[in-house]
N, C-alpha and C positions, 0 to 999 in steps of 0.2 A: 357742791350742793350743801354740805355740811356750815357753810359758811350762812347760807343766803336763810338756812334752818333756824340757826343761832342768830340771826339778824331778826330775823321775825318774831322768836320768841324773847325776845329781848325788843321788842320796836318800844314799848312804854317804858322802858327802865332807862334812869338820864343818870344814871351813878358817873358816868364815863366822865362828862363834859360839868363845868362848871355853869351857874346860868349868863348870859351875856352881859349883864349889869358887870357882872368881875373881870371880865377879861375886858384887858386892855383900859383904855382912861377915857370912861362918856361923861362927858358934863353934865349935869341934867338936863338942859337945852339939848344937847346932842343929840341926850336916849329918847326926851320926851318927842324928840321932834322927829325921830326915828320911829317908835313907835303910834305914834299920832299918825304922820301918814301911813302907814301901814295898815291900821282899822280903816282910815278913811277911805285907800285903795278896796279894803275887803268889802267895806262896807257898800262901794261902787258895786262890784264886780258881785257881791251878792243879788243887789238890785238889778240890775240890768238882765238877770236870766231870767228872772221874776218875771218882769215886763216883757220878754220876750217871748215865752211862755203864756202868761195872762194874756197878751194878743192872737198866738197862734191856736191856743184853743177858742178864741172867738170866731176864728172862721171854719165854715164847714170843710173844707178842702182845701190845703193847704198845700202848695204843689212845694217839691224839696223837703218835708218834715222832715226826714232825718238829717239835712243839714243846719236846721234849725237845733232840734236837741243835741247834735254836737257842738254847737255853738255854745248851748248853753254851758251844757257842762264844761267845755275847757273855757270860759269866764268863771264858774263856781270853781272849778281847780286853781288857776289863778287868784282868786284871791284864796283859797285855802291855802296857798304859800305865803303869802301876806299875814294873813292872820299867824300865823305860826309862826312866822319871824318874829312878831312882836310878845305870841307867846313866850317867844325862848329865851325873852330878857329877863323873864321871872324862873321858866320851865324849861329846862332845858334837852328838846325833846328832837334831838337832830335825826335819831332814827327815821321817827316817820315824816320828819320834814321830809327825808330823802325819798320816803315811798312816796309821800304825796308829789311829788318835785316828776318822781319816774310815772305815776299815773299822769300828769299832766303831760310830760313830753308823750306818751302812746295818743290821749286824745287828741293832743294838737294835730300829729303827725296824720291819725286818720280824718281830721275838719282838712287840712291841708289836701292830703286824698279826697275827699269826698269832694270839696271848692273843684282842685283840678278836674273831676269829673262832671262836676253838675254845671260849672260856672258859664260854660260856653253854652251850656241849652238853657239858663236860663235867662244869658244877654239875647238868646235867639225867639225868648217868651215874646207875645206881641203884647205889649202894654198899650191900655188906652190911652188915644192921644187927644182927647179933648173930656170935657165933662160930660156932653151929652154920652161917648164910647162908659165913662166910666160909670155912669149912673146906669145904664143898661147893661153892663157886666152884673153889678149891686142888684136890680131888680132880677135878672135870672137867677140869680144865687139866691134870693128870695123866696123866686117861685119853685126850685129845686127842694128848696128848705119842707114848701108847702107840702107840696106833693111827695115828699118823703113823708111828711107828718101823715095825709091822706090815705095814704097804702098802708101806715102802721095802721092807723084805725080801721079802713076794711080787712086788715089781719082781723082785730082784735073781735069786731065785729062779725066775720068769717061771711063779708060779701064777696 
């Protein structure tokens, strides 16, 4: 316990480690191209929850949502290993590389859990199979939308 104490309060101090640029022989081609994809990866891997996110709040009802934000976030932990590789050529901050490294393995592990759970009900969802089935899914979800709006106002109203 005293270990994992001393690991935490020390997670920002890089005195230990030298930055990455010294160890060992990177070319500059090597580092830059080391570091280069490494933002580029973060830089994916930020996006992509974003948009992931930005869709699922567009729909009213989202069947699986928490397999969606665990999606999200072990892609944002994922690249938060990325980016901090590339930090560590300047910054040499292997601590919390390592915590970020350990939160990403528990999220996986529960997207992992949650897939094995949800994945079969949701091959077993009946998706529409043509455009007419899909455009009267879309127009119910519509009129669901409405009629929720309709009853806040005769709340609001007190019909």
């Amino acid at each position: 316990m005293n270990e994992i104490i001393a690991f935490l309060q020390q997670l920002f101090d890089t005195s230990d480690w030298p930055p990455r640029w010294v160890c060992g022989k990177w070319s500059d081609f090597h580092g830059w191209l080391y570091v280069g994809s490494d933002v580029a990866i973060w830089l994916a891997y930020f996006i992509i929850p974003v948009v992931i996110i930005w869709f699922v709040q567009k729909r009213p009802k989202v069947p699986f949502l928490p397999v969606f934000w665990l999606f999200a976030a072990f892609i944002i932990l994922c690249g938060a290993t990325h980016i901090l590789d590339a930090i560590i050529f300047w910054w040499p901050a292997y601590r919390l590389s390592a915590l970020v490294r350990f939160l990403t393995a528990i999220i996986s592990f529960a997207t992992v859990f949650a897939l094995i759970r949800d994945l079969p009900k949701l091959l077993d969802a009946k998706a529409p199979n043509s455009v007419d089935d899909f455009e009267n899914s879309r127009l119910r979800l519509e009129l669901e939308e409405k009629d929720a709006e309709i009853s806040q106002l005769k709340k609001q109203l007190k019909i």
